[in-house]
N, C-alpha and C positions, 0 to 999 in steps of 0.2 A: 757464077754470081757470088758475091761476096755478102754475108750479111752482120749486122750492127745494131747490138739491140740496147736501148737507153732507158732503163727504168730510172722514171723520175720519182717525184712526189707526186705528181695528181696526173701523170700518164706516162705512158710505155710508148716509145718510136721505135719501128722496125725500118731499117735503112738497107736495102740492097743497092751494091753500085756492081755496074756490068762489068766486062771484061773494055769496054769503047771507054770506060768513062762515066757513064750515064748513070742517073741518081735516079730511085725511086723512093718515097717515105711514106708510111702509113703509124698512124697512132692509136691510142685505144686510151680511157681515161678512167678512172677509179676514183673513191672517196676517200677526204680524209676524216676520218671520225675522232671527236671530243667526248666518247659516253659518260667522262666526269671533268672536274675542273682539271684545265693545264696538259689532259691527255693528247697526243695526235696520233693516230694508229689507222689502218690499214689490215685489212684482212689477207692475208698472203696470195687464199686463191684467187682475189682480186687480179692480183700479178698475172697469175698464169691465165686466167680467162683473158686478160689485157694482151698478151702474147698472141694467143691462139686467132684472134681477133684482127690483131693487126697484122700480123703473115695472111690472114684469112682474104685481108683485105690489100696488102699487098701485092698477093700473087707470086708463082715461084717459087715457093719456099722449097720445092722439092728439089731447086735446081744448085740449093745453093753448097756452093766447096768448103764452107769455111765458117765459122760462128764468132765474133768477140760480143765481150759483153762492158757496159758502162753503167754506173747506178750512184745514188743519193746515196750522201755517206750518213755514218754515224747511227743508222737504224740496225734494231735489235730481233731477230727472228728464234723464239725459244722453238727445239724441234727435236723429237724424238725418230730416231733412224728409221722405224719401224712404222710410227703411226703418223709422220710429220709433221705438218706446225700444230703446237700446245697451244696456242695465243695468239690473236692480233699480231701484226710485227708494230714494236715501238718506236716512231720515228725521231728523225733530227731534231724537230719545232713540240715535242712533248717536256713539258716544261715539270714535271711531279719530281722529278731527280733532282730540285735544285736544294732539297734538302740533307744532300750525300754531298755537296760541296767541300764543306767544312771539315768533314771526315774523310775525304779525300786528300784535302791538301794536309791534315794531320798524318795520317798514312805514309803519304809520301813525302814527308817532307827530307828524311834519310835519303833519298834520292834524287833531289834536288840538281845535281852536275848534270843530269840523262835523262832531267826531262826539260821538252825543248814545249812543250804546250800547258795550258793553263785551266785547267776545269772549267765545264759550261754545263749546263744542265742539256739533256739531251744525247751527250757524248754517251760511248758503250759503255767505259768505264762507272760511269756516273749510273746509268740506264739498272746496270748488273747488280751494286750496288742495293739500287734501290728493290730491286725485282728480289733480293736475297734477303732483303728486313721484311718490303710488303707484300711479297709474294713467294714465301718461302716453297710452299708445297711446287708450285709452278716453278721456280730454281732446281729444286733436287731433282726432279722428272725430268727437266731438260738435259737431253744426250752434248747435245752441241748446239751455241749461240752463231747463227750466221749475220750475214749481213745482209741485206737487201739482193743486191745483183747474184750475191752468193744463194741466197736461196733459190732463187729462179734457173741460175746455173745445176745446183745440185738436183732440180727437179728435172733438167733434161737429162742429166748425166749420169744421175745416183753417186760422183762422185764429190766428197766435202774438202773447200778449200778456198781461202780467200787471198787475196794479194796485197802487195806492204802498203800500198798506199790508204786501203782499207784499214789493214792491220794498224797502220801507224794514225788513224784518223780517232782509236779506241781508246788512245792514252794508256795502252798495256805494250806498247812495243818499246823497247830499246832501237832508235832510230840508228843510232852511233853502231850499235854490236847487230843491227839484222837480224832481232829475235824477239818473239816475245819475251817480256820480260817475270819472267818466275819469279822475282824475287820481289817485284812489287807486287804482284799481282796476287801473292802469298798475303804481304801485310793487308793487303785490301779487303783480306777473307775471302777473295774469289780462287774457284777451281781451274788453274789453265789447262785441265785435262778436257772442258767443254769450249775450249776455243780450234777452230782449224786449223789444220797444216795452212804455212806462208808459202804461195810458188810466185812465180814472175810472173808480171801483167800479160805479157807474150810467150807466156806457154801452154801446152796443151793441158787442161786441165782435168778432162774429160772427153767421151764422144756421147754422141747423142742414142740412148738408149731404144728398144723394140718401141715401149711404151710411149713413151715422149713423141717418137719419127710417128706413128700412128694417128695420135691425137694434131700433133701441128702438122706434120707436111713435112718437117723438115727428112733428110736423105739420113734412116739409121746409121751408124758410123761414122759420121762427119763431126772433124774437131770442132772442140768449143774451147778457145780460149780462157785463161781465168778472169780476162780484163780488168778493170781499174776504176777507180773512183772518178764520179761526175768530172769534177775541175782537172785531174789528175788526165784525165780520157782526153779529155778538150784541149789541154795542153799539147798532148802528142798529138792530137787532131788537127791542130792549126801548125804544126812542126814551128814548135817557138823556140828558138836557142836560148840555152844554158846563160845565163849572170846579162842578157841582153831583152831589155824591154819588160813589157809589164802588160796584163793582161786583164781586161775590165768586162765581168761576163752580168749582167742581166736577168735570171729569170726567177725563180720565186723569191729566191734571198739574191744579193749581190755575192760577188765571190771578185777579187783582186789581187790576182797573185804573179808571183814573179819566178820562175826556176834556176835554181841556182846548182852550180857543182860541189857545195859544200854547206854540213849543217851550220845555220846563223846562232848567232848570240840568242838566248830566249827571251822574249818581249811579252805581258802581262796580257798586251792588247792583240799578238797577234798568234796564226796557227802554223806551225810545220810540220808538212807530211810529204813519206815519201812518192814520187813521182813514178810514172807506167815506167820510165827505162831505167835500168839497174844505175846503182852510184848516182844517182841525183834526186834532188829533194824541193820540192816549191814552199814561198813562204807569203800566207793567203791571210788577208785582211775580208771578214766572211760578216756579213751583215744579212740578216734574217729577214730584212723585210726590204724585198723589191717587188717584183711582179704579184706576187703574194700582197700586197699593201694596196699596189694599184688598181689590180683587179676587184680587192674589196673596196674599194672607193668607187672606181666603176658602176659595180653591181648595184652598190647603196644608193646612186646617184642615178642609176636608171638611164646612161649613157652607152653610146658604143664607140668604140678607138676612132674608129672612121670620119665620123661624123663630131666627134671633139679635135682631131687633129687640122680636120679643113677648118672648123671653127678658130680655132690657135693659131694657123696660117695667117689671117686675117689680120693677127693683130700683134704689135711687134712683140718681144719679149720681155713681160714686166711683170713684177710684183702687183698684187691686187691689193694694194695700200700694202693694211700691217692685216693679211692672211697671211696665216703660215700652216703648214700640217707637218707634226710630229707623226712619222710614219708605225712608231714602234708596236705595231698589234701583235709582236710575238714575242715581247723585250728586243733585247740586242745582246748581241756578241762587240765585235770591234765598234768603239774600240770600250765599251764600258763594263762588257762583262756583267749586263745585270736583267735576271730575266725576268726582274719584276714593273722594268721601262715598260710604256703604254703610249700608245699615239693618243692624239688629239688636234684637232683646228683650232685653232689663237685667233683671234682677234673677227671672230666675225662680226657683219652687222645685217642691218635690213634689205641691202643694196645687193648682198652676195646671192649670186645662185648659182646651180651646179657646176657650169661651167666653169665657177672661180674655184670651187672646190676641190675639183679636178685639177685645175691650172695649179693649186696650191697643195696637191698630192704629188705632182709629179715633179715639182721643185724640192720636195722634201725630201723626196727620195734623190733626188740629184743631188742634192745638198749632203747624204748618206754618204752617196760614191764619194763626195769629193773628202769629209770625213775620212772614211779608210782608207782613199789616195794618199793622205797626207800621214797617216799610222805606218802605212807601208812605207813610202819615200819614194819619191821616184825623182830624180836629179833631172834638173832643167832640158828642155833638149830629146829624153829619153824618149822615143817613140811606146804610143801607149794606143794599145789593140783593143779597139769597143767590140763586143762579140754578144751575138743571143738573137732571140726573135725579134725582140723591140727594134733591132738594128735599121730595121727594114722602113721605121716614119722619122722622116728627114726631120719633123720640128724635136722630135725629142731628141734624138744626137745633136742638134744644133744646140738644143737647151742645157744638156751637159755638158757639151764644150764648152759653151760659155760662163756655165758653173765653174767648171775646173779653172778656165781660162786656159786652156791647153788646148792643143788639135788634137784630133782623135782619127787613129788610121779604122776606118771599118775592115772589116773583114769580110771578104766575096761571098767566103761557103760559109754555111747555115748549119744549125743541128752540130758544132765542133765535138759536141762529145760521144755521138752516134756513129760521126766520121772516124773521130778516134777509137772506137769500139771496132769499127769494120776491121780498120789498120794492123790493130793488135790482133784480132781472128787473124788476118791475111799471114802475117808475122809467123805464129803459131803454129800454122799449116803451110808454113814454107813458099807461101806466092804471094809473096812482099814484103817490102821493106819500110824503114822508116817514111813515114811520109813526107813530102817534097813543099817548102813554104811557095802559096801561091806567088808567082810575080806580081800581082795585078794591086795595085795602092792605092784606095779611094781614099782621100783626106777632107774632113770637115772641122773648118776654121768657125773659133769662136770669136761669138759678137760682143765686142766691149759693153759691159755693163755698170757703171758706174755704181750704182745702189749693193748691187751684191757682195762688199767686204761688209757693208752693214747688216747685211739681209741674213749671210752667213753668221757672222758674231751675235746676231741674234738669235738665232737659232739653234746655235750652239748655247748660249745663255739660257733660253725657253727648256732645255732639255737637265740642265745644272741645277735652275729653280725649282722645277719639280720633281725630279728624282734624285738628285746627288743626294748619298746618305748626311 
């Protein structure tokens, strides 16, 4: 048995596939905590209780040959060898760094040819930054900054180490030269002596220690891959070819990225980092608020998927007047870079009830995707891959089709970056190889909407009026 473990932001999947083929998934879920304004954080042993839980529940874990790992980028784990995590780990959507922007892009601006991304509050760089003015004593104590997957890694393995795609997600890597980069990382006042060793996504990074095989199940000695970042994971997991197609993933934030064989020109609005297989690099159009936005919509509206989607069946695809919902509850990334963006509902009136609220959450967010569609590029013609949980309720891919005005190939398998997690273990441990793209092509054709160049330009507009500086 092969296993694949996906630490997200608000749960961990534990994925074994057999030796036939055959898929098993189990999850386990955790909090995100705000204990002050702009904070999101996570308690690390959260992680490893979410682990222990979902192999618990899985089943097998004793059986399994093989470990890769896949995780939420850009979060910050301070950690002493000895005593290990100092702190909360601080995640992606913690928003308190955005006042290390400006001092960042002062820093580096002498670097400017070699660096192919663009400050966001959140980022490690930024994260580190800020953890060294407000949290000084908490900087000097920490041995080494991990990353999310990397911490859970280092707790089965006792060995520290993260992968480039991680690496390159921190805004401290030199993408071009394959290394951290000392000599910015110097100006920024950070110590690169508490960053990890770089290995490849598909190598062995460790094996699974006494301590660790006791508490989970899993077989002492059995490799653990260093694996790769969420999108980075999902990429190798859907085996997407290099400079061919484009890939639209769904779950707390959006992610639209394309892999290419060579670093791109740098763009203000968008991300590049490196990908699970050596020499190649994806370039991701990353918006903060998808599933994340819907589900709090959801929740506030006292609804559930099931029972709004048969509702939405019923009724063709249309704007509810002038509803609109600015989705932005976490700011935004692509393409505005501003993490002080705020959602809101536009134009209600007495006649709206949940159901339009919802109806006009989930256009706003489609309206997102088709935004960073358009940041990214994708040339007429080019086959564009819908990927996530959401995949699975036919009105909502029909309704971003018909946003985009594009077709949208779904994607058969589930879970792309838990798949691509197992991939890379298999890799690692020598019983497999790159993944094989499914044959199978389900395409869903969008429905001509007449209203939506308008509905769009407004929306786009509604977003200009109240935040552009």
């Amino acid at each position: 048995m092969r296993l694949g473990i996906d630490l997200g932001t608000g749960s961990l999947k534990a994925m074994a596939v057999e030796a036939d083929g055959s898929v098993r998934l189990a999850s386990a879920a955790y909090p995100v905590e705000a204990r002050e304004r702009g904070a999101a954080e996570t308690e690390p042993e959260l992680w490893l209780s979410a682990l222990d839980e979902a192999l618990a529940s899985l089943g097998g874990a004793g059986e399994a040959e093989c470990v890769g790992f896949s995780g939420q980028m850009h979060g910050v784990v301070p950690i002493s060898l000895r005593e290990g995590a100092l702190a909360p780990a601080i995640l992606w959507a913690d928003q308190r760094s955005k006042e290390m922007v400006e001092a960042f892009r002062a820093a580096a601006a002498p670097f400017g040819g070699r660096l192919v991304n663009a400050p966001a509050a959140g980022m490690a760089a930024l994260t580190l930054m800020w953890l060294k003015r407000r949290r000084p004593d908490l900087y000097d104590r920490t041995e080494v900054f991990l990353f999310p997957k990397d911490y859970l890694r280092w707790r089965l393995t006792g060995e520290v180490a993260t992968d480039r795609s991680d690496a390159s997600g921190g805004l401290l890597y030199d993408l071009a030269a394959d290394r951290w980069d000392r000599e910015l990382i110097e100006a920024l006042g950070l110590d690169a002596g508490k960053l990890p060793p770089v290995r490849g996504s598909a190598e062995t990074a460790g094996r699974v220690g006494p301590e660790a095989a006791a508490r989970s199940g899993l077989p002492e000695g059995v490799a653990v891959a260093t694996g790769a970042a969420d999108t980075a994971a999902a990429l190798y997991g859907s085996a997407l070819t290099a400079d061919r197609g484009v890939q639209i993933s769904v779950g707390t934030g959006v992610q639209i990225a394309r892999l290419l064989s060579r670093i791109p020109p740098y763009s203000p609005s968008l991300n590049v980092f490196a990908a699970a297989e050596d020499g190649l690099c994806f370039r991701m159009a990353a918006m903060l608020n998808g599933g994340i936005a819907l589900e709090w919509a959801r929740g506030l509206l006292g609804l559930g998927w099931e029972e709004a989607y048969a509702a939405f069946e019923s009724r063709r695809i249309a704007p509810e007047g002038e509803l609109m919902f600015l989705p932005y509850l976490a700011g935004e990334r692509t393409p505005y870079m501003n993490p002080e963006a705020r959602g809101a509902w536009l134009g209600l009136s007495l006649r709206h009830g949940p159901l339009d609220l919802l109806h006009a959450a989930l256009l706003g967010v489609a309206c997102t995707i088709r935004l960073g569609l358009e940041t990214l590029g994708a040339a007429e013609g080019e086959e564009l891959r819908f990927v996530g949980g959401s995949a699975r309720y036919p009105y909502w891919t029909r309704l971003v089709s018909s946003v985009l005005a594009r077709p949208l190939r779904l994607f058969d398998l589930s879970d792309l970056s838990a798949r691509g997690a197992v991939a890379l273990g298999a890799v690692a441990a020598g019983k497999g190889g790159r993944p094989e793209e499914s044959p199978r092509r389900v395409f869903v054709e969008p429905e001509r909407l007449d209203w939506i160049e308008e509905y769009y330009d407004r929306f786009k507009g509604a977003y200009l009026r109240l935040f552009s500086p």
